[in-house]
Backbone atoms as SQL, in Angstrom:
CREATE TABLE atoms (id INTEGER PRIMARY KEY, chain TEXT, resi INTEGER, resn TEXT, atom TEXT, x REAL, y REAL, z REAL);
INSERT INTO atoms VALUES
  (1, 'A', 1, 'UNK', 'N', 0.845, -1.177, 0.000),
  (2, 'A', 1, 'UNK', 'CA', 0.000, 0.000, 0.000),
  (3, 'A', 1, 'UNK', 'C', 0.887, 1.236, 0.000),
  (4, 'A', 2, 'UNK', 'N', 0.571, 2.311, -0.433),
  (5, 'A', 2, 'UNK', 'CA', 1.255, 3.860, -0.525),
  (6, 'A', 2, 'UNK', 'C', 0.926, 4.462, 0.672),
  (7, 'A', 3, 'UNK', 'N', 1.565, 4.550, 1.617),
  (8, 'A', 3, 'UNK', 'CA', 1.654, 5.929, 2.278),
  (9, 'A', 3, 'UNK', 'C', 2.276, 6.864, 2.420),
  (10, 'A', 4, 'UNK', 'N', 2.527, 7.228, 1.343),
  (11, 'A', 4, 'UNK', 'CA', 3.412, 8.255, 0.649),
  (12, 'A', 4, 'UNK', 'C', 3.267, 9.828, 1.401),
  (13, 'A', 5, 'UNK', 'N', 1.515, 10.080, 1.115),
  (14, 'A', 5, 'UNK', 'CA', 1.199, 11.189, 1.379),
  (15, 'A', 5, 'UNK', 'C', 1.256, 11.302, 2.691),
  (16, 'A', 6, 'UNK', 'N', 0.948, 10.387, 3.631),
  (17, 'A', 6, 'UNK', 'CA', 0.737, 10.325, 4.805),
  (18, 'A', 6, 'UNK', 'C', 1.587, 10.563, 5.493),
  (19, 'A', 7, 'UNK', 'N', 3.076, 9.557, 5.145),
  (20, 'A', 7, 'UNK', 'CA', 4.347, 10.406, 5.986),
  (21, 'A', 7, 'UNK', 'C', 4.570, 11.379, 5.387),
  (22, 'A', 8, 'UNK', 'N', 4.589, 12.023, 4.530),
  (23, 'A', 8, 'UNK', 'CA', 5.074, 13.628, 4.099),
  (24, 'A', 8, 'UNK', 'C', 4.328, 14.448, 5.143),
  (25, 'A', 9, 'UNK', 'N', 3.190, 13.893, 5.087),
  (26, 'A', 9, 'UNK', 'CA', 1.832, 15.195, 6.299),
  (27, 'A', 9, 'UNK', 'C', 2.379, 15.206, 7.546),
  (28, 'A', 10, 'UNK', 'N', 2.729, 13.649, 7.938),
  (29, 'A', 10, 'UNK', 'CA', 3.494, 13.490, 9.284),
  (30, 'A', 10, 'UNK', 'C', 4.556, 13.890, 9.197),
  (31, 'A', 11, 'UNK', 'N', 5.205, 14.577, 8.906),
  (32, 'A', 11, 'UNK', 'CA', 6.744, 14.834, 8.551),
  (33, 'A', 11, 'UNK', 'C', 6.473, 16.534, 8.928),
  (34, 'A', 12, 'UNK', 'N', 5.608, 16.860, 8.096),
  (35, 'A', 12, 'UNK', 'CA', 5.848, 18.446, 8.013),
  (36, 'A', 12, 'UNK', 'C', 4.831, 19.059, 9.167),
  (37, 'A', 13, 'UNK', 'N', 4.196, 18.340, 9.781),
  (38, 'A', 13, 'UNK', 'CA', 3.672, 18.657, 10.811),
  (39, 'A', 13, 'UNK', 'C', 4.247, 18.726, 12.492),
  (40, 'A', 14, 'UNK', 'N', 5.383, 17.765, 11.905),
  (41, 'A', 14, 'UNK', 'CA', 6.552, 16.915, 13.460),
  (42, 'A', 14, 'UNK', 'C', 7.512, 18.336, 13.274),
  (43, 'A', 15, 'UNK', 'N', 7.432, 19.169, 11.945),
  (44, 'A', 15, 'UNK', 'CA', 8.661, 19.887, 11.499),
  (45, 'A', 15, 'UNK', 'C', 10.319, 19.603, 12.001),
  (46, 'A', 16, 'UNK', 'N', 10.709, 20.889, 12.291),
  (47, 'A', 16, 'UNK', 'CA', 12.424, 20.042, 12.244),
  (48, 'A', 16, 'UNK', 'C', 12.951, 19.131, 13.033),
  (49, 'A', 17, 'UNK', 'N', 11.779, 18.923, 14.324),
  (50, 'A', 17, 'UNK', 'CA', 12.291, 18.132, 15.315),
  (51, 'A', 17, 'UNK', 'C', 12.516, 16.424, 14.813),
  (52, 'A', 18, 'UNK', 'N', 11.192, 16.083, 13.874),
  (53, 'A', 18, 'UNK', 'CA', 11.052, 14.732, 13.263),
  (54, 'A', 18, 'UNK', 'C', 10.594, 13.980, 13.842),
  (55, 'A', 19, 'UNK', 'N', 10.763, 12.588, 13.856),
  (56, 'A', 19, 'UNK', 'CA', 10.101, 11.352, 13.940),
  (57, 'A', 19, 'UNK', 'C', 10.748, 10.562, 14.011),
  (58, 'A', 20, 'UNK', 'N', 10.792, 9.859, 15.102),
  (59, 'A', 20, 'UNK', 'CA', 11.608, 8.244, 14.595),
  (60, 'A', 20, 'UNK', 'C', 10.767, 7.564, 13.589),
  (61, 'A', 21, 'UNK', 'N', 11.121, 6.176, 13.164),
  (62, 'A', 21, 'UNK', 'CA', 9.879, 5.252, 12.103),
  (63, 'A', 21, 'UNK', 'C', 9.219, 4.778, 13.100),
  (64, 'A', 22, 'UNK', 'N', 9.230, 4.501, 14.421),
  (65, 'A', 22, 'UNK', 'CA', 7.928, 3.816, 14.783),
  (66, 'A', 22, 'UNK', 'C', 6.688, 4.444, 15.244),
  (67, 'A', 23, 'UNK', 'N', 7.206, 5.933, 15.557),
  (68, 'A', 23, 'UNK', 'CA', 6.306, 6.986, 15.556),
  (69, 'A', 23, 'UNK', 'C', 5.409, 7.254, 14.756),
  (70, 'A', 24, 'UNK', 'N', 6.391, 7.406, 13.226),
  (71, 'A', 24, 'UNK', 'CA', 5.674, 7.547, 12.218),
  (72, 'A', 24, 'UNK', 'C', 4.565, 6.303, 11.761),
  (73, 'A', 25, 'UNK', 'N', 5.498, 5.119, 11.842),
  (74, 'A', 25, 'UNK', 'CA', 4.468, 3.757, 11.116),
  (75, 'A', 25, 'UNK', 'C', 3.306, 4.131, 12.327),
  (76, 'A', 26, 'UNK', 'N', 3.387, 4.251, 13.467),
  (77, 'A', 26, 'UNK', 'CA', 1.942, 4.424, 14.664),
  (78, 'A', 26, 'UNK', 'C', 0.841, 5.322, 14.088),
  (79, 'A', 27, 'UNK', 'N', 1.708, 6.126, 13.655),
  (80, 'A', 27, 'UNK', 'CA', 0.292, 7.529, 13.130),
  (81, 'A', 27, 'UNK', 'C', -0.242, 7.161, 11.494),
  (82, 'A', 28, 'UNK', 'N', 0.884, 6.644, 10.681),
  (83, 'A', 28, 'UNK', 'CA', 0.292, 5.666, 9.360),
  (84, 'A', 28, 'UNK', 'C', -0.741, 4.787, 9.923),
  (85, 'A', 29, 'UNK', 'N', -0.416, 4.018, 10.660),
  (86, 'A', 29, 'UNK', 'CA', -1.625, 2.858, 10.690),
  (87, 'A', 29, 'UNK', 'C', -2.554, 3.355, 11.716),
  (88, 'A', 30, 'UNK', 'N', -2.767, 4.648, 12.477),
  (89, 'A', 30, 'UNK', 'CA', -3.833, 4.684, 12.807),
  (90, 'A', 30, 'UNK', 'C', -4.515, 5.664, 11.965),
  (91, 'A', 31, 'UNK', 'N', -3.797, 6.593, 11.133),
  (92, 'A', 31, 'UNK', 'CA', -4.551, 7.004, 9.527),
  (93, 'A', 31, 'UNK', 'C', -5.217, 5.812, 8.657),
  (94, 'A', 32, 'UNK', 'N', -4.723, 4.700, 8.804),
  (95, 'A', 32, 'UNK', 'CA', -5.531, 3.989, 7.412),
  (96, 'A', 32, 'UNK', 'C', -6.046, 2.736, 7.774),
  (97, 'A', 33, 'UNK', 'N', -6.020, 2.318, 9.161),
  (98, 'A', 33, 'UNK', 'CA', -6.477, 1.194, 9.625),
  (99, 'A', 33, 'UNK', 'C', -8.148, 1.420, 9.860),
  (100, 'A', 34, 'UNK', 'N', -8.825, 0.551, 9.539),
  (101, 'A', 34, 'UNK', 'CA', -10.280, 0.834, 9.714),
  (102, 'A', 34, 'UNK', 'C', -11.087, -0.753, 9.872),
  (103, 'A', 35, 'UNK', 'N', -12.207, -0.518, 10.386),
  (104, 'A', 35, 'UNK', 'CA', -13.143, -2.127, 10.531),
  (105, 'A', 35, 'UNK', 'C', -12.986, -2.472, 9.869),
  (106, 'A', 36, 'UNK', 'N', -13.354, -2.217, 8.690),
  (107, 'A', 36, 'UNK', 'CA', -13.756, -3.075, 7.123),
  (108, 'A', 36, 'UNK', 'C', -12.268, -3.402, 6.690),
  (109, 'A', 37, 'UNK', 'N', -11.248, -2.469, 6.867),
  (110, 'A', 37, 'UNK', 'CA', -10.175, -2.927, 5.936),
  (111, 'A', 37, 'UNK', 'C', -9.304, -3.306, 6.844),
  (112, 'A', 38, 'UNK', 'N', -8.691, -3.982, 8.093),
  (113, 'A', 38, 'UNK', 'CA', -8.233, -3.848, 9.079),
  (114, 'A', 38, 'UNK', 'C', -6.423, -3.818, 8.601),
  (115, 'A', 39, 'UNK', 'N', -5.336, -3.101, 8.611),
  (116, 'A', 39, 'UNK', 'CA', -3.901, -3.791, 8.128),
  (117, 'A', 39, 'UNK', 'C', -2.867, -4.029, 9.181),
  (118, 'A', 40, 'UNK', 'N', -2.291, -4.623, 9.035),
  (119, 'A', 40, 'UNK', 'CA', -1.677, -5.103, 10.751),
  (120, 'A', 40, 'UNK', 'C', -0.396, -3.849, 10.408),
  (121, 'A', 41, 'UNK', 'N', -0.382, -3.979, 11.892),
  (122, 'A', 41, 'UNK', 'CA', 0.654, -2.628, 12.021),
  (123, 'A', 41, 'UNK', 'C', 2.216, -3.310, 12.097),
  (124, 'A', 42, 'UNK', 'N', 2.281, -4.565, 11.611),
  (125, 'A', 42, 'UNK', 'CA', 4.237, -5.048, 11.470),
  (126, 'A', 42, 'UNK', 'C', 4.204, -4.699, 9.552),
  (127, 'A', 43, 'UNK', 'N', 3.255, -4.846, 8.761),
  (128, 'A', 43, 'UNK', 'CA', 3.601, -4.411, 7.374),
  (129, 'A', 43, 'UNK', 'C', 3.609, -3.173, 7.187),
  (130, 'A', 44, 'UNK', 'N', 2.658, -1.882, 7.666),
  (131, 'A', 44, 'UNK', 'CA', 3.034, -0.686, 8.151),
  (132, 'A', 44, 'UNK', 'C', 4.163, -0.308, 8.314),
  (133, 'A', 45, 'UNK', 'N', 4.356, -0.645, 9.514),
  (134, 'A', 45, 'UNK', 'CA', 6.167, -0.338, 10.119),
  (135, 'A', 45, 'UNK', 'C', 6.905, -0.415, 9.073),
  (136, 'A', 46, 'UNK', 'N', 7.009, -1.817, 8.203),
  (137, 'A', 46, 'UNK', 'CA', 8.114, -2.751, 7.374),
  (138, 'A', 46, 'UNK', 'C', 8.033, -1.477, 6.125),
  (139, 'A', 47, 'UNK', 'N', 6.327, -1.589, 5.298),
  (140, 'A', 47, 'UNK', 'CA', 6.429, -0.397, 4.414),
  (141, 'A', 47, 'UNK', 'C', 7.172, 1.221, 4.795),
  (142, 'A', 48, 'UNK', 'N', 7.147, 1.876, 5.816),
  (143, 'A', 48, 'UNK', 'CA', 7.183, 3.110, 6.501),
  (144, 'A', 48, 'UNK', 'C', 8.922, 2.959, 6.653),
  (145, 'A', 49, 'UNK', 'N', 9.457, 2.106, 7.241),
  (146, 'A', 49, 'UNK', 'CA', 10.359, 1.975, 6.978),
  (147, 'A', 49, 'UNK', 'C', 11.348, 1.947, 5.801),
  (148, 'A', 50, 'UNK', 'N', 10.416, 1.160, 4.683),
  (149, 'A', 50, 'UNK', 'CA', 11.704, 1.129, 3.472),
  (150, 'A', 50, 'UNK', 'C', 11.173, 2.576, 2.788),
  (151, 'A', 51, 'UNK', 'N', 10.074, 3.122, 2.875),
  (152, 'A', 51, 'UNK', 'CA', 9.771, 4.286, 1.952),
  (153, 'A', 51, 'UNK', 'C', 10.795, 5.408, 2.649),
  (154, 'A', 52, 'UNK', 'N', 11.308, 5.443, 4.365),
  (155, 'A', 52, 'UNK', 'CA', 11.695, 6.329, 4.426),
  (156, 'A', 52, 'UNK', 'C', 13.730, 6.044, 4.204),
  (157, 'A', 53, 'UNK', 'N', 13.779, 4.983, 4.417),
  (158, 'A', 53, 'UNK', 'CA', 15.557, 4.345, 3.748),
  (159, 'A', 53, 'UNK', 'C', 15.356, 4.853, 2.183),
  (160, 'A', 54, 'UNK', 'N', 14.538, 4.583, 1.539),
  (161, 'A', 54, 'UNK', 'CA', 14.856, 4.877, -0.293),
  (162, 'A', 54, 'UNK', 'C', 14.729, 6.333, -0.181),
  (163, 'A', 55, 'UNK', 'N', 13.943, 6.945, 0.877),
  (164, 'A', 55, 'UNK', 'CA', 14.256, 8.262, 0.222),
  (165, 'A', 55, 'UNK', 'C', 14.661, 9.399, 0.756),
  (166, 'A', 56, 'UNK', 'N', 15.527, 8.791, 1.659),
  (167, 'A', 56, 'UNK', 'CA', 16.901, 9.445, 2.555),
  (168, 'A', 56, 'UNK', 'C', 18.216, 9.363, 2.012),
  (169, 'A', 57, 'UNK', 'N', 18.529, 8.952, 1.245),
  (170, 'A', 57, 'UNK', 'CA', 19.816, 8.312, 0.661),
  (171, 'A', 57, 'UNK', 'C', 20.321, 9.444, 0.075),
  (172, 'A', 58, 'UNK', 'N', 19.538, 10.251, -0.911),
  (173, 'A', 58, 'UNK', 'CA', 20.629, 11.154, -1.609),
  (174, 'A', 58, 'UNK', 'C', 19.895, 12.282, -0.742),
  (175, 'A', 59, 'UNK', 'N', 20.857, 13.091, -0.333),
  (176, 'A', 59, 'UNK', 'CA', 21.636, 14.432, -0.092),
  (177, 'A', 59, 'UNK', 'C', 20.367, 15.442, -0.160),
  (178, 'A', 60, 'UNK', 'N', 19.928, 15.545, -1.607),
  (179, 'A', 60, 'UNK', 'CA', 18.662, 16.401, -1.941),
  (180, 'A', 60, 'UNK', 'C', 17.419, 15.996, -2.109),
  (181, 'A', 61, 'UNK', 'N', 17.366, 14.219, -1.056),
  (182, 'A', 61, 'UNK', 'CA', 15.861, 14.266, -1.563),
  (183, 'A', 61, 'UNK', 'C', 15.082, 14.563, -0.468),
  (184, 'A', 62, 'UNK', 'N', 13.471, 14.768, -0.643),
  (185, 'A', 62, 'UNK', 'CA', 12.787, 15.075, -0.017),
  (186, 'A', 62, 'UNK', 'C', 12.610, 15.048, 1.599),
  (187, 'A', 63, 'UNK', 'N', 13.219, 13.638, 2.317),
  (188, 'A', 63, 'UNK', 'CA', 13.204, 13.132, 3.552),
  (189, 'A', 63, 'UNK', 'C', 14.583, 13.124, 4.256),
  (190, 'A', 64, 'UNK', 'N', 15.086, 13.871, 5.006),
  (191, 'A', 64, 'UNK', 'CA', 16.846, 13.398, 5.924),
  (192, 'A', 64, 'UNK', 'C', 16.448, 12.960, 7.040),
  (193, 'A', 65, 'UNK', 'N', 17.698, 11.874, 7.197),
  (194, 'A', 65, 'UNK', 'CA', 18.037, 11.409, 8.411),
  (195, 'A', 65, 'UNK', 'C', 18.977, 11.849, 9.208),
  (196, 'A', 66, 'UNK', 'N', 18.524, 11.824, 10.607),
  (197, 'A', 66, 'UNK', 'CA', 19.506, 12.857, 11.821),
  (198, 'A', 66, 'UNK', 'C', 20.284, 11.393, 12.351),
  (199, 'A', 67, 'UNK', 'N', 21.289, 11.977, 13.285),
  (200, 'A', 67, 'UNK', 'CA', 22.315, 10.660, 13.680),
  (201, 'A', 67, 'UNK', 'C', 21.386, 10.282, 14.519),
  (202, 'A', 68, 'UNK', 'N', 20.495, 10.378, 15.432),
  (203, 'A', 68, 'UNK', 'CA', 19.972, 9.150, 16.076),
  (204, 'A', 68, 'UNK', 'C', 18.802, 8.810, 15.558),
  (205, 'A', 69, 'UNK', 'N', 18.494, 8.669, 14.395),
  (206, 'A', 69, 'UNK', 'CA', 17.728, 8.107, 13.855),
  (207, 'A', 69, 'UNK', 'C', 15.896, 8.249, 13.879),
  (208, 'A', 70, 'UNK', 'N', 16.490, 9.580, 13.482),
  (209, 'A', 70, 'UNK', 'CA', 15.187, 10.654, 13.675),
  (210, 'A', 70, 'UNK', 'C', 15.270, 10.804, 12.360),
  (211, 'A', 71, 'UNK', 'N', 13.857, 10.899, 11.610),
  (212, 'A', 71, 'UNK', 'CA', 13.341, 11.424, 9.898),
  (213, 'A', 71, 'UNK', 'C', 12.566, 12.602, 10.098),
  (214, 'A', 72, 'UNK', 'N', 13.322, 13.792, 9.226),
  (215, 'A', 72, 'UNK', 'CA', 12.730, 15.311, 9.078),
  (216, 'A', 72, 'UNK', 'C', 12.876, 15.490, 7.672),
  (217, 'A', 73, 'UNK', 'N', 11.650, 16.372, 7.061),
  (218, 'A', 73, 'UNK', 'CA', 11.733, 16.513, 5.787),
  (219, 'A', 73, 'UNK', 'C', 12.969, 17.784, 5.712),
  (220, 'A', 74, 'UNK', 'N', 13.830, 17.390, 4.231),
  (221, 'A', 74, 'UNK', 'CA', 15.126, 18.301, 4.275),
  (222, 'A', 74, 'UNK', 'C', 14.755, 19.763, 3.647),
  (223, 'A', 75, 'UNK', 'N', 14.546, 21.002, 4.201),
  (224, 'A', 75, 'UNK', 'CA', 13.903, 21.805, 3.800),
  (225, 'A', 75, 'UNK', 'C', 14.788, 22.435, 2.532),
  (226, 'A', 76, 'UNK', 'N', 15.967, 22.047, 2.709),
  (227, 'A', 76, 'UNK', 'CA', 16.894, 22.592, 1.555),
  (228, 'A', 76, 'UNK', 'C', 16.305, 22.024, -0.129),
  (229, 'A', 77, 'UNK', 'N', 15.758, 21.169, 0.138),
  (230, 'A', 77, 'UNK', 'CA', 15.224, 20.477, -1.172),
  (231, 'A', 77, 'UNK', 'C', 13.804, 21.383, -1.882),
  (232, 'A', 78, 'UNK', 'N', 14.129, 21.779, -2.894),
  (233, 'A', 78, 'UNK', 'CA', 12.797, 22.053, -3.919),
  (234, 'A', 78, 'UNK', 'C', 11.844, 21.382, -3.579),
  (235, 'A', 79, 'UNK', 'N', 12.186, 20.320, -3.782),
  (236, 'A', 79, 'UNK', 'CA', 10.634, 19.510, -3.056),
  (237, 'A', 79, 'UNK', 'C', 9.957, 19.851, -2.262),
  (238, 'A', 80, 'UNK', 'N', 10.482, 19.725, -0.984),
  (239, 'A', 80, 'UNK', 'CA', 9.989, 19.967, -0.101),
  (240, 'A', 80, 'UNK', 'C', 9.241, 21.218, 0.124),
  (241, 'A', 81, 'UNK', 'N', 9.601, 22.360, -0.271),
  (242, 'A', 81, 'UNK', 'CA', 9.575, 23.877, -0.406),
  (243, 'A', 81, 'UNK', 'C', 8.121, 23.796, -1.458),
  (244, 'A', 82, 'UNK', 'N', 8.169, 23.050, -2.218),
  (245, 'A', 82, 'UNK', 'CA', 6.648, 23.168, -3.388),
  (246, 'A', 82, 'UNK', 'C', 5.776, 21.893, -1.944),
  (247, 'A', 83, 'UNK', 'N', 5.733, 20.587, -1.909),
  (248, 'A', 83, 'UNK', 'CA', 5.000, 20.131, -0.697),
  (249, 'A', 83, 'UNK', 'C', 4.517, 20.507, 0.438),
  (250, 'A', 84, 'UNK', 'N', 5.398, 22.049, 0.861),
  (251, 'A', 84, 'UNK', 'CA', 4.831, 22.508, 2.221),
  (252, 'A', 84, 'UNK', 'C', 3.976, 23.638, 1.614),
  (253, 'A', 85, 'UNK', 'N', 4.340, 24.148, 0.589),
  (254, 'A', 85, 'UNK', 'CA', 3.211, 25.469, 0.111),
  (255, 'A', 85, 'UNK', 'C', 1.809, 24.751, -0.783),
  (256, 'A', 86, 'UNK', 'N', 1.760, 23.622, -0.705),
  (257, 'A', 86, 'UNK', 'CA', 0.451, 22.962, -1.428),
  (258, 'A', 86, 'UNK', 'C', -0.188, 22.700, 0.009),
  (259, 'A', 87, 'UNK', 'N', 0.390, 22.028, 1.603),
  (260, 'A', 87, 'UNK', 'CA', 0.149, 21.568, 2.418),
  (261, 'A', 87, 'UNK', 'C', -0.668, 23.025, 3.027),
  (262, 'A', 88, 'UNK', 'N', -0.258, 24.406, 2.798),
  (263, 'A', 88, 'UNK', 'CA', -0.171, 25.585, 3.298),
  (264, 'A', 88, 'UNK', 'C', -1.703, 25.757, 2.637),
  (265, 'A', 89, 'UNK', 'N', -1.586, 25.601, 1.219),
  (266, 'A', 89, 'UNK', 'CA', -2.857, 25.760, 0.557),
  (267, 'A', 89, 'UNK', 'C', -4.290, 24.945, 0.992),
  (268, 'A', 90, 'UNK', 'N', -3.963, 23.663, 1.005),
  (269, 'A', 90, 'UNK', 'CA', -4.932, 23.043, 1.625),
  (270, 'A', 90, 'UNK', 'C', -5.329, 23.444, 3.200),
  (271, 'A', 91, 'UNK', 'N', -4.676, 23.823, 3.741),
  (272, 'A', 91, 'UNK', 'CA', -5.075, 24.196, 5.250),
  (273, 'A', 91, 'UNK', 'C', -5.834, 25.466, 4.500),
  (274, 'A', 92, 'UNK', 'N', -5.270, 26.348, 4.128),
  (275, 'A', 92, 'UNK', 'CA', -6.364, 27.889, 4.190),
  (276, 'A', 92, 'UNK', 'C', -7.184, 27.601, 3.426),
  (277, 'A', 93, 'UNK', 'N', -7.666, 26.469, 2.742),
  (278, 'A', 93, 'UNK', 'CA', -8.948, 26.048, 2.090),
  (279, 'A', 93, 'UNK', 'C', -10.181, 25.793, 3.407),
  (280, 'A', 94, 'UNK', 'N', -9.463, 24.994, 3.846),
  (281, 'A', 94, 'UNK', 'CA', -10.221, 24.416, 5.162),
  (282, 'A', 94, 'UNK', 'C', -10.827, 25.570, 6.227),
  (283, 'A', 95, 'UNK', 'N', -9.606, 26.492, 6.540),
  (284, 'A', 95, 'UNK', 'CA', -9.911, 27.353, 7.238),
  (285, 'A', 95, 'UNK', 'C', -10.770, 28.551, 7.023),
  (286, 'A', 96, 'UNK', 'N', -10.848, 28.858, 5.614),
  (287, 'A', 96, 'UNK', 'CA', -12.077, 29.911, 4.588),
  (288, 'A', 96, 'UNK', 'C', -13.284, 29.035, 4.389),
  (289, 'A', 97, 'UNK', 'N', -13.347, 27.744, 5.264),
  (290, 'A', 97, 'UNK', 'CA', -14.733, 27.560, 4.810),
  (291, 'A', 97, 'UNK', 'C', -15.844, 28.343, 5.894),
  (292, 'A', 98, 'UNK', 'N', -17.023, 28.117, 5.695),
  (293, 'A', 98, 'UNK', 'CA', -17.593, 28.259, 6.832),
  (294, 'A', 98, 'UNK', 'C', -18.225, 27.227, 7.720),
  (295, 'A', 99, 'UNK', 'N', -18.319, 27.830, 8.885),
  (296, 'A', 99, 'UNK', 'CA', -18.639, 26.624, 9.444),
  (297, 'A', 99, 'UNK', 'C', -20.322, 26.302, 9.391),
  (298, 'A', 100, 'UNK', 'N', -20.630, 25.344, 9.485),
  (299, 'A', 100, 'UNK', 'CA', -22.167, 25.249, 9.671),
  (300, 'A', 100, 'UNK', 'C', -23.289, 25.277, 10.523),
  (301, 'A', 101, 'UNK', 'N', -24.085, 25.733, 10.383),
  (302, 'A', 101, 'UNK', 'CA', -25.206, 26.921, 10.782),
  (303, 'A', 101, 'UNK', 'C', -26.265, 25.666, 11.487),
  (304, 'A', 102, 'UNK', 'N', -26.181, 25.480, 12.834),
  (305, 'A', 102, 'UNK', 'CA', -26.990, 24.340, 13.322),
  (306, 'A', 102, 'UNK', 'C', -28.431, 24.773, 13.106),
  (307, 'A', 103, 'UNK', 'N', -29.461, 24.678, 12.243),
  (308, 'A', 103, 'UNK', 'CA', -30.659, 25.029, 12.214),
  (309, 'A', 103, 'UNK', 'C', -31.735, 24.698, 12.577),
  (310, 'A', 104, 'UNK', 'N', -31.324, 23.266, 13.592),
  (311, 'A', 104, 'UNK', 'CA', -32.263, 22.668, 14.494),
  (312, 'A', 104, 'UNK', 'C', -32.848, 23.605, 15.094),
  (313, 'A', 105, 'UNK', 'N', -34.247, 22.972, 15.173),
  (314, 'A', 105, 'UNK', 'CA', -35.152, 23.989, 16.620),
  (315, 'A', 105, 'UNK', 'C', -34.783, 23.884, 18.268),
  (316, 'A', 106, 'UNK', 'N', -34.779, 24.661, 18.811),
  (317, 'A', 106, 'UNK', 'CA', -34.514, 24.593, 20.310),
  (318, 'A', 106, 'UNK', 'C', -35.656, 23.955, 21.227),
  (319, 'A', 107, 'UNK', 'N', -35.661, 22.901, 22.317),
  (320, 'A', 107, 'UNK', 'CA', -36.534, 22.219, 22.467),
  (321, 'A', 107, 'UNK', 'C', -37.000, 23.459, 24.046),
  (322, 'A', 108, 'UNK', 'N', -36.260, 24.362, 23.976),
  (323, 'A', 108, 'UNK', 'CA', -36.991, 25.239, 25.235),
  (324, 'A', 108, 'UNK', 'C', -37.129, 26.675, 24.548);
């Protein structure tokens, strides 16, 4: 399964401090675990893990690793810099909505 988007959200929300992976795989699988679809949380981890090894490796990509083995997105990267201003966008979508107008009757 992809949880691609999911650690990026968890990533830029932890900001520079980061995440270890079991932090992260915890908040993946309680994002996508549900009744109907239930996924055990050791393939989680296992996925969360190799997505964040492949894409720590070079220098400029999207995800760095700190020496004790903490994952922060590398802000020096283009990437990252276009991912946090789409992340920026979607929040002030959310926040310009309005909220809704309870129009129930009052029982007094």
């Amino acid at each position: 399964m992809n949880y691609e988007q999911h650690i990026l959200r968890i990533l830029s929300e932890a900001g520079e401090d980061g995440l270890s992976v079991a932090k992260i795989a915890r908040h993946v699988h309680h994002a996508c675990n549900t009744l109907f679809s239930p996924i055990s949380y050791v393939e989680v981890h296992r996925d969360v893990a190799q997505f964040l090894l492949r894409n720590s490796k070079n220098p400029d990509s999207i995800i760095e690793k700190t020496d004790r083995g903490i994952y922060h997105l590398n802000m020096r990267s283009t990437e990252t810099q276009q991912l946090m201003l789409q992340f920026q966008d979607e929040q002030q979508e959310t926040d310009t909505q309005q909220p809704s107008v309870d129009l129930s009757l009052s029982l007094f």
